[in-house]
Structure formats: structure tokens, C-alpha cells
C-alpha positions in Angstrom: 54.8 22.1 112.5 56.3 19.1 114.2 54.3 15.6 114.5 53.4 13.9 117.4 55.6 11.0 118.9 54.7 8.0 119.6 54.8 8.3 123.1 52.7 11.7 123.2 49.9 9.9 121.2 49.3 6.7 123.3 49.7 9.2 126.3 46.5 11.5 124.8 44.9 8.5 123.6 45.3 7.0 127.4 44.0 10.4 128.9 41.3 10.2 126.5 39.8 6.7 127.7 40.5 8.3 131.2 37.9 11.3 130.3 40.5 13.5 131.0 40.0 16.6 128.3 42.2 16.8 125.1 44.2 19.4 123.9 41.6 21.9 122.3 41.3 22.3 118.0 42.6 25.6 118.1 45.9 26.3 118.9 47.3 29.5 117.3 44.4 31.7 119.5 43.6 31.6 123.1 42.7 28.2 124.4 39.7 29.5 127.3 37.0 31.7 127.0 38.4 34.8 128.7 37.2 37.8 127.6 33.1 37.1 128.2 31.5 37.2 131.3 28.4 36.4 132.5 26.5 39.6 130.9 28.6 39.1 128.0 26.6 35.8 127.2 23.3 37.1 128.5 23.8 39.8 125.4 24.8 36.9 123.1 21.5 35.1 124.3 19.6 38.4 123.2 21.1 38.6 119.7 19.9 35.4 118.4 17.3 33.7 117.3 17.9 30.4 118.0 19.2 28.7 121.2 22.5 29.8 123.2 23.2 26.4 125.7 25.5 26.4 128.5 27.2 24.5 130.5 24.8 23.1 132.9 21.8 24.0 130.7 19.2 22.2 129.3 20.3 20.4 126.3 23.8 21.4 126.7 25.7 18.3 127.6 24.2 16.3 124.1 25.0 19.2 122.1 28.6 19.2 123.3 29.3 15.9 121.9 31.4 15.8 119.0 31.4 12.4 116.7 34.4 11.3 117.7 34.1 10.8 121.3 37.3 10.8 121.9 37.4 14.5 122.0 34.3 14.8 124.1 36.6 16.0 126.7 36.7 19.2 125.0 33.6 21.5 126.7 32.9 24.4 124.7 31.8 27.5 127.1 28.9 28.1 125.4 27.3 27.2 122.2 24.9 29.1 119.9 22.6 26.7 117.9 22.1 28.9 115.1 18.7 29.1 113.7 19.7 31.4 110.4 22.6 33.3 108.6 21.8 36.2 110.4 22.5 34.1 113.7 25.7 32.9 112.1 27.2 36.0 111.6 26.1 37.7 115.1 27.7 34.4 116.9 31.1 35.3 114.8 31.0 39.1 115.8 30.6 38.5 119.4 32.8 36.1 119.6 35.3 38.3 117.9 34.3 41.6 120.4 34.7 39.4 123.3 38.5 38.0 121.8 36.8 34.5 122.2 38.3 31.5 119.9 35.4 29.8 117.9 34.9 26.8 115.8 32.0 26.0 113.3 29.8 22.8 113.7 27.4 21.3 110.7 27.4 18.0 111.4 30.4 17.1 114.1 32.1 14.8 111.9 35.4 16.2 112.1 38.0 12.7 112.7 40.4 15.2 114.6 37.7 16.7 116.7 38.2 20.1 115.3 34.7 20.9 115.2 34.2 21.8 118.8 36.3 24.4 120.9 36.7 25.4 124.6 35.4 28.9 123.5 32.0 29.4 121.4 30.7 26.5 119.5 28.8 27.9 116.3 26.7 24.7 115.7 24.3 24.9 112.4 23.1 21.7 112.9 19.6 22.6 113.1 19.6 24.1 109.6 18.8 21.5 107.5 16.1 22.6 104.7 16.8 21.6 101.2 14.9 22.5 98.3 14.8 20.9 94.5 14.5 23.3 91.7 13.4 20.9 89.0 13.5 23.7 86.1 17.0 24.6 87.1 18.6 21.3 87.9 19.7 22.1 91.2 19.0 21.8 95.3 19.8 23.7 97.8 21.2 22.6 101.2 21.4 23.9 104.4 24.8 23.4 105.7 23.5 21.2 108.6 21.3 18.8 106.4 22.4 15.8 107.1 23.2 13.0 104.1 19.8 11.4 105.1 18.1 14.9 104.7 19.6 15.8 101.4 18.5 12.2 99.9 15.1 12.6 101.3 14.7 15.8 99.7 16.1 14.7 96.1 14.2 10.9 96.3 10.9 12.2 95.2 12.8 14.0 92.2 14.5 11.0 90.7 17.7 13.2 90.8 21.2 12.8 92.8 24.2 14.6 94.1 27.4 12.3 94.6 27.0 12.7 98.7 28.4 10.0 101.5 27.2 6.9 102.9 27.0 8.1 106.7 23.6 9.3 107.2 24.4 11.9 110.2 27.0 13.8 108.2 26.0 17.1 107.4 26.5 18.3 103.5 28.8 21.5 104.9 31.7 19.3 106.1 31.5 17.1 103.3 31.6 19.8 100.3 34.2 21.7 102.1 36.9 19.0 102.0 35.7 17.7 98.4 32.9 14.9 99.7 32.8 11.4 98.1 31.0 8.4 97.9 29.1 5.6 96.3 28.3 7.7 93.1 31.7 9.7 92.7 33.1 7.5 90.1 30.0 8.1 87.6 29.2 11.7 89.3 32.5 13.6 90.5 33.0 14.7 93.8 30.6 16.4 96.0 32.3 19.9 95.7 32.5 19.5 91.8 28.7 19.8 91.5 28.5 22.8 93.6 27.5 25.7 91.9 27.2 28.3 94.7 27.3 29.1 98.3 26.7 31.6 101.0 29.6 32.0 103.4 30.2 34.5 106.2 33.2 36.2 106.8 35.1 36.2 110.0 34.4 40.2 109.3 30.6 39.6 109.3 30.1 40.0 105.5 27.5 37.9 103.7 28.7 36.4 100.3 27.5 34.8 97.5 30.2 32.7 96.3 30.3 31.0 92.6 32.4 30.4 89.4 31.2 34.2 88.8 31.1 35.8 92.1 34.1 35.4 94.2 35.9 33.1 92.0 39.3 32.3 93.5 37.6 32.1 97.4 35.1 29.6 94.9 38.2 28.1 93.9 39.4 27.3 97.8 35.8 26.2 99.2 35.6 23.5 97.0 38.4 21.0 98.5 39.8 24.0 100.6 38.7 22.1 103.9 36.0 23.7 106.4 36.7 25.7 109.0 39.3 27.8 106.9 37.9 30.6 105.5 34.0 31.6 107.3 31.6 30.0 107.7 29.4 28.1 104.6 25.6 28.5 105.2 23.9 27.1 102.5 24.6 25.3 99.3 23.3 25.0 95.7 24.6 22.3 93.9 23.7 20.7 89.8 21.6 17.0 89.9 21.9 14.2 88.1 18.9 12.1 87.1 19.1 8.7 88.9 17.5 5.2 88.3 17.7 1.6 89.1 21.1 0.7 90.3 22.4 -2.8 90.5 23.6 -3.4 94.1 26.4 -5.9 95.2 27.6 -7.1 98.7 29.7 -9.7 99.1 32.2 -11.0 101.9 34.8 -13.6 102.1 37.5 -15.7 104.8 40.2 -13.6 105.4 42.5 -17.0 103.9 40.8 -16.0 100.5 42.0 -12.0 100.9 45.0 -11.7 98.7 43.4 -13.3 96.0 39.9 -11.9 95.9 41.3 -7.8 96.3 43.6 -8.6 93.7 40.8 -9.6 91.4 38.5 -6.7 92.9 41.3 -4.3 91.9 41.3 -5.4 88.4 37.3 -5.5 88.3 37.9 -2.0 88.8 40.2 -1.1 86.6 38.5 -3.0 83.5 34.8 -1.9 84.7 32.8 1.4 82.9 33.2 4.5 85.7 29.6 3.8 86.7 30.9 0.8 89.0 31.6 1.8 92.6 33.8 -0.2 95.2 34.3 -0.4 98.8 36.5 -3.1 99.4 38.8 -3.7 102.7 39.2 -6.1 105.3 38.3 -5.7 109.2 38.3 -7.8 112.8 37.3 -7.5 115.7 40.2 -9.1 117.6 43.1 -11.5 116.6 41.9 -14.2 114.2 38.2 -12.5 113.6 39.0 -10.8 109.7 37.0 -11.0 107.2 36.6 -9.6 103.4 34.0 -7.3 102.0 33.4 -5.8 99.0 30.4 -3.5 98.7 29.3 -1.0 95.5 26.3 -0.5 92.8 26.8 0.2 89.0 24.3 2.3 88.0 23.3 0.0 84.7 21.7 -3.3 84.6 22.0 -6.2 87.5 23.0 -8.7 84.7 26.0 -6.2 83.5 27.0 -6.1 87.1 27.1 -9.7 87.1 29.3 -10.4 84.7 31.6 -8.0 85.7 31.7 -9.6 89.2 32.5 -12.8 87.3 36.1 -12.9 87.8 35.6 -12.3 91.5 33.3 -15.1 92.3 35.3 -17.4 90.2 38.5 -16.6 92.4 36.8 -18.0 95.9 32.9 -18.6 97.3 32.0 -15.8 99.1 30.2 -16.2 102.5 27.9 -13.7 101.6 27.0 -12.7 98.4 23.9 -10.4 97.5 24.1 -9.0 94.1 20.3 -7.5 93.1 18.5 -4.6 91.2 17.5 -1.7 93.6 16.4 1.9 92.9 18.8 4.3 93.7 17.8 5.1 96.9 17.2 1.8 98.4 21.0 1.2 97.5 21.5 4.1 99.1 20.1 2.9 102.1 21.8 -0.3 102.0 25.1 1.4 101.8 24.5 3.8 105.1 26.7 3.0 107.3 24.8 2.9 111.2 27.6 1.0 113.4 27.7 2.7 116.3 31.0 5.2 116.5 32.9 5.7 120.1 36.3 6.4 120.0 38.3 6.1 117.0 41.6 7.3 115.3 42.1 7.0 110.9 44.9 7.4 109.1 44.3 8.0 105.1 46.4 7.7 102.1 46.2 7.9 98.7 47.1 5.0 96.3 48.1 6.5 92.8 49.4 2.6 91.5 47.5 -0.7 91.3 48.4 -2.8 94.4 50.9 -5.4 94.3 50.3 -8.7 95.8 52.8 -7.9 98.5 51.1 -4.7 99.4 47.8 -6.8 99.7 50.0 -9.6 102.0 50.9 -6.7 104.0 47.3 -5.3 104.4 45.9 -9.0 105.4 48.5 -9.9 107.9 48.2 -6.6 109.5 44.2 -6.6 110.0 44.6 -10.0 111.4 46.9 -8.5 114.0 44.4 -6.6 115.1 44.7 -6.7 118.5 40.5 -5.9 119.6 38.5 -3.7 122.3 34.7 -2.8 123.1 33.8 -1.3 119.7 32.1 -3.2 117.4 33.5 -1.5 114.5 36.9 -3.0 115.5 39.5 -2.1 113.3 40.8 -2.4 109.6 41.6 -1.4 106.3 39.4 0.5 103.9 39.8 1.2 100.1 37.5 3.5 98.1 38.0 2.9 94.2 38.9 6.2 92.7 38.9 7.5 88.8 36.2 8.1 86.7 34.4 11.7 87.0 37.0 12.3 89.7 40.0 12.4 87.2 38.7 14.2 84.8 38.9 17.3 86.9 42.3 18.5 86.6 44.5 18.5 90.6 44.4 22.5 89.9 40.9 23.3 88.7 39.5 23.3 92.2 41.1 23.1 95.8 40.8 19.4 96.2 44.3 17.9 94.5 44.0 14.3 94.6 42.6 13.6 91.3 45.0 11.0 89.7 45.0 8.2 92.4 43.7 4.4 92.0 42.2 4.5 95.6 41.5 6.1 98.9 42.7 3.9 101.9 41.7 4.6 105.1 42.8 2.8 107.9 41.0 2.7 111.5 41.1 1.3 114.8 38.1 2.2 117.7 37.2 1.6 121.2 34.5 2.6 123.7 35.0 4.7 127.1 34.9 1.0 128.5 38.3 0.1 127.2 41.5 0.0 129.8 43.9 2.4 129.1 46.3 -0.4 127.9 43.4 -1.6 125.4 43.2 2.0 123.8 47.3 2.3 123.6 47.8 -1.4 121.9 45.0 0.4 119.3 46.8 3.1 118.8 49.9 1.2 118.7 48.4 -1.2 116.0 46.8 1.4 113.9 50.8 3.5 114.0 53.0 0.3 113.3 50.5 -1.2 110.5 50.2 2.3 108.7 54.1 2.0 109.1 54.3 -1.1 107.0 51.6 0.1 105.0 53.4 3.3 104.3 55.9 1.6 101.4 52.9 1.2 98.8 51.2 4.7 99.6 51.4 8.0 98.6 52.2 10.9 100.5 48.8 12.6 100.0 45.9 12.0 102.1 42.3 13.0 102.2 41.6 16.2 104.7 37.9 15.0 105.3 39.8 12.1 107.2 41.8 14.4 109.0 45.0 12.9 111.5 46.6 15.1 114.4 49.4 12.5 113.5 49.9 13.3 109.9 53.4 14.5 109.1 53.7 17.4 106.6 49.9 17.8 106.9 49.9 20.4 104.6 51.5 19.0 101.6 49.3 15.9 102.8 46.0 17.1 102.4 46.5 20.0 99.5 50.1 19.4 97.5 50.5 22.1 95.5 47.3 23.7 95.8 48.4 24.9 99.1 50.3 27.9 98.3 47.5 29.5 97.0 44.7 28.4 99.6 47.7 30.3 102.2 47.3 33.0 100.1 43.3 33.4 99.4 43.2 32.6 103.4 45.8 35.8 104.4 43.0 38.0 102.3 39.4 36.7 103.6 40.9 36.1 106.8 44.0 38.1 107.9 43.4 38.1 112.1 43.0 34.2 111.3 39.8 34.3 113.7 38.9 30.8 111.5 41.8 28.8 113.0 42.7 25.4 114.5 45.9 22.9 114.3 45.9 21.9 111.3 44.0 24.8 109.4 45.0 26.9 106.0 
């Protein structure tokens, strides 16, 4: 598959600030809803339990929204708000009667807006139930639970899956495409702990997939990517006991950047795999950067301390809050609330330590950043990797990217109130710093943060594990009724 030019991405990205609609997800089946008319739906409406919207409806035009407003242009022709499996599976069967392309919706998170369709949405957000089985070590999910209803669910417990730190995404995205977050380092991902789900075939079947049961389509749902092979319904996954945590967030001048990420990096790399980082630098316009650095290690405050030592010793921070928490008010410290518009990321992997020039280059380009309406700006994130991460070898599961030092994601955003020429010097930021960027990277990337403009995609986001996911995807899917752009 070719990549996008330049020149066709600022002209989408214009069109989107416009409101003009995208390109839709899918684009090996039909891109309209043809083959249903108005009977056709009325029968749909009959054959669930929960809600069928439409356009014009009640309730329709907020469901429609996907995350990423850019691609709110896309306007599915109707979507089923499942209330069960047994909704799930009627909405796929129809929609395969009535030769009607489909896409799957837990949460809506999906960067490259591929979780909504101009044919029939499958949305599962309103399953969210999750259950803790103390005496088995495990909870089950729902695959529209949000982070914030899986955490709720496991607080009373004292126990802890490694999820993410944005409270509206839903656990069936994040599992699918591996998961990760403030806990991975001394956890694993969120797809390692899984221990079983319940997926439904684009035939209509109902399986129980584990280690045991299923193993190889097992194999390719944890890292495989959602969206690829059915639809997941539910999830049980193993819990780890959690206590106090001690908590750090800390933020500097951008002057004090190369200096301060350098001695982060090494914190890191010296510190047990119970320490967590978040470190990157972001602006909201030309001159407007600034340094954080955000984590926990789940151990005593005072250990934190002096393994922050270094780092405060290098320059004073502007902010600086370093404290014992419980797990979950940590958590809660972490979740990220800014308000998302419009937004394009671009991800790499980073499998050596930094150099000083690379950090140079990451400085100079944030401060470029040229601004627009958003208040999340623009900028460059890294997520320390390693720990309970690498010890999973690249082939044991679908998710390959085991061996890095970091995940780097970089973003720029806008609102609807942006000028077209304010969304196209974004894009044209976000393109020619990645460029510069693109020297000290590695040619994987992480398929939760998934780019319309990545090149060779597939090698991207599953190396040498994609051969077999082809495979395993030609079997439990051969009419390819799960499909979209950059799908298995």
C-alpha cells in the first residue's frame, strides 16, 4: 500500500477543519450502505435488544462521534448500541445479509478514526460490567468498560491490571493492540495478563478464546490489533495486588530540556522495573515549551526520592510534587482529562538510549511548534519501556515490540475553530519534526497509536509477527467482512 503525500494530507486535514467528511476506515469493501433499505433496518431494530440509532434519531448525532474529531465527518448509516453478545453477533449477521461494511466501537479511541464506518456502527460501549473473582485472581471486563470502570471495580480489591491513563478508553481497544501504561514496567502489558476472551466471528460463532482454547487466534488477539479478526466481547484477565505507590510530577524551562531528559533517561535505566516514566516536552505556540516528567514506583516515597536525586540536582524544577499515594489516587493523578478535538500522532519505537543530539533535535522542534485552539498543543511524548515488558519474548504473543528503551509519540491538535492554514502548518510541523526525528528511531511503531501516514504499516506495527497474523486472519476471516485500511 502506498503512503500519503504530503500534499494529500494537508488537503484531508484542510477538508477536515472545513467539516467536509473524510475518506471512510474501510477501504477494501463498499464504502455506502447499499444493500439495506428502510425495512431492512426496521428488522435490524427488531433483532436486538439494545438501541438501533439513526441518522436523525434521538441520541444519534453523540453516538456518531468518534474521539478523534477529526473524523467526525464520517456518519455511519445506522448504529446498533449493543446491549449483549447475542446483540453482537445479530448486528454482524445482518450486516453481512444485507452486504453492508461494518466496524466495531468499544470505546472510540481509534487515532486513525477507524472505529466508525459509513455503513453499520457495532458500538459496545454500553457494556461495561466487570466483576473480581478474589479466589481466582482474575476480573472480568466488558469490552466497553471504560479505564475508569475497570479501576473502580478492582479499587475495593486492592488488586490491578496494568491498564492506561485515559479514563474514557474502553479495555477492548486497549488489550487488542497490547495496552500499556503507568504499571507496565512492574506488570507487563495489558494483553499479557489476559487469560481469556469471548470473541464473535464474522460467521456468527461464539468462542472462548485462551492459551487452551483457540490458541494461535489467542496468540493474534493479544497484540494482533482490534478490529481484525471479530469482535472481542468480554475479557478475563490475572490481578496483581497493589499498595501505596510513591507518586512524582515534576516540570521544568524548556532551556533546562537537554539536560534534565538526559538524566531522566539514565534514572530509568539505573532504577528497579517498578519505576514508571512519562517524560516529553510540549507548547502551546512558539516560545511556550516546557518539560515534564510524570511516573510512580510502586515502593517507598523515600526510595523514589533518591532515585530522583540525580534529576533535581541537574536543574530546579518549576514544579515538583513527589508524595506517597495509594495506588489508585496515583491513578487518578495520572488520568489524563485535557479535552481532545482534532489531532494527528505519529509513534516510534526507541530500541537505543538517546543521544544528546537526538534530545537537541526533540527540544528545538517542540519549540517550533507553531500553535492553534487546542489546549493540548503539541509535542513530544516518551513512555519508558523494559521491565515486565521484555521479558516476554517479540514472538510469544502478537505484540512485537518488546526490546525497545521507549515509546515516542509525537502529536499536534486543533479545534474545528482553527483556519484551514492553522490545521495545515500542524500537520506540516508534526511531518517535518517526525522527519528530523526519524534518524534516532526505529522503524516499528505502536498500532494502538495508529497513523494513515505510516509507511510500511505493516512491518510498522507487527515486524515479523505479521506473516502469521495474515495467515490466522485468511482462516477466521476469509470474506475479510472485519476490514479497514490499515487492517491484518
Amino acid at each position: 500500500m502506498t503512503s500519503i503525500t504530503r500534499r494529500q494530507l494537508l488537503v484531508s486535514a484542510a477538508a477536515a477543519a472545513a467539516g467536509a467528511p473524510l475518506a471512510p476506515a474501510a477501504a477494501r469493501r463498499p464504502a455506502v450502505a447499499a444493500g439495506a433499505n428502510e425495512r431492512a433496518w426496521r428488522e435490524l431494530e427488531r433483532r436486538l435488544h439494545g438501541r438501533l440509532l439513526r441518522p436523525g434519531g434521538s441520541g444519534y448525532a453523540r453516538a456518531a462521534l468518534p474521539f478523534n474529531r477529526r473524523y467526525a465527518g464520517v456518519r455511519p448509516a445506522g448504529i446498533a448500541r449493543c446491549a449483549s453478545e447475542a446483540d453482537v453477533r445479530e448486528a454482524i449477521l445482518w450486516a453481512r445479509e444485507h452486504e453492508i461494511p461494518l466496524a466495531a466501537r468499544s470505546g472510540g479511541h481509534s487515532y486513525a478514526g477507524y472505529s466508525t464506518t459509513r455503513g453499520l456502527l457495532i458500538d459496545l460501549g454500553g457494556m461495561r460490567q466487570v466483576h473480581v473473582d478474589d479466589e481466582a485472581g482474575t476480573v472480568s471486563a466488558q469490552s466497553g468498560a471504560r479505564n475508569t470502570n475497570v479501576y473502580t471495580g478492582l479499587q475495593p480489591h486492592r488488586v490491578a491490571i496494568s491498564a492506561g491513563r485515559c479514563p474514557s478508553v474502553a479495555i477492548g481497544g486497549l488489550a487488542l493492540g497490547g495496552g500499556f501504561g503507568f504499571s507496565s514496567r512492574a506488570m507487563g502489558l495489558t494483553c499479557d495478563s489476559l487469560a481469556e476472551t469471548r470473541l464473535v466471528t464474522a460467521d456468527g460463532r461464539l468462542l472462548t478464546v485462551s492459551a487452551h482454547r483457540h490458541p494461535d487466534l489467542f496468540w493474534a488477539l493479544r497484540g494482533g490489533g482490534g478490529g481484525n479478526f471479530g469482535i472481542s466481547t468480554s475479557f478475563r484477565f490475572r490481578t496483581t495486588p497493589v499498595s501505596d505507590v510513591g507518586l512524582y510530577d515534576l516540570a521544568w524551562d524548556a532551556e533546562h530540556a537537554p539536560r534534565v531528559m538526559l538524566a531522566l533517561q539514565q534514572m530509568v535505566r539505573d532504577a528497579p522495573h517498578t519505576l514508571s516514566c512519562r517524560m516529553g516536552m510540549g507548547s502551546v505556540g512558539r516560545g511556550a515549551a516546557t518539560v515534564t516528567a510524570l511516573g510512580q514506583l510502586l515502593g517507598p516515597v523515600d526510595e523514589l526520592r533518591e532515585l530522583l536525586g540525580p534529576v533535581l540536582a541537574v536543574a530546579r524544577p518549576t514544579r515538583a510534587l513527589i508524595a506517597r499515594r495509594t495506588f489508585w489516587q496515583a491513578k487518578n493523578h495520572f488520568f489524563h482529562n485535557t479535552p481532545v478535538d482534532r489531532f494527528e500522532v505519529m509513534s516510534a519505537f526507541v530500541e537505543k538510549p538517546l543521544t544528546e543530539q537526538a534530545i537537541d533535535t526533540i527540544a528545538r522542534g517542540v519549540d517550533r511548534y507553531p500553535g492553534s485552539s487546542n489546549p493540548d498543543g503539541g509535542g513530544v511524548a516518551l513512555y519508558a519501556w523494559g521491565g515486565q515488558i521484555a521479558r516476554v519474548a517479540p514472538q510469544a504473543t502478537a505484540f512485537v515490540h518488546r526490546e525497545a528503551e521507549w515509546l515516542l509519540a509525537c502529536d499536534a491538535s486543533w479545534t474545528a475553530k482553527d483556519s484551514r492554514g492553522t490545521v495545515a502548518r500542524n500537520l506540516d510541523w508534526l511531518q517535518g519534526f517526525t522527519h528530523e526525528l526519524r534518524p534516532h528511531l526505529s522503524h516499528s511503531a505502536y498500532q494502538n497509536f495508529m497513523d494513515r501516514t505510516q509507511p510500511n504499516w505493516r512491518r510498522a506495527y507487527y515486524g515479523d509477527n505479521f506473516a502469521r497474523l495474515a495467515r490466522i486472519k485468511r482462516r477466521i476471516d476469509p470474506d475479510d467482512v472485519f476490514s479497514f485500511r490499515q487492517g491484518v
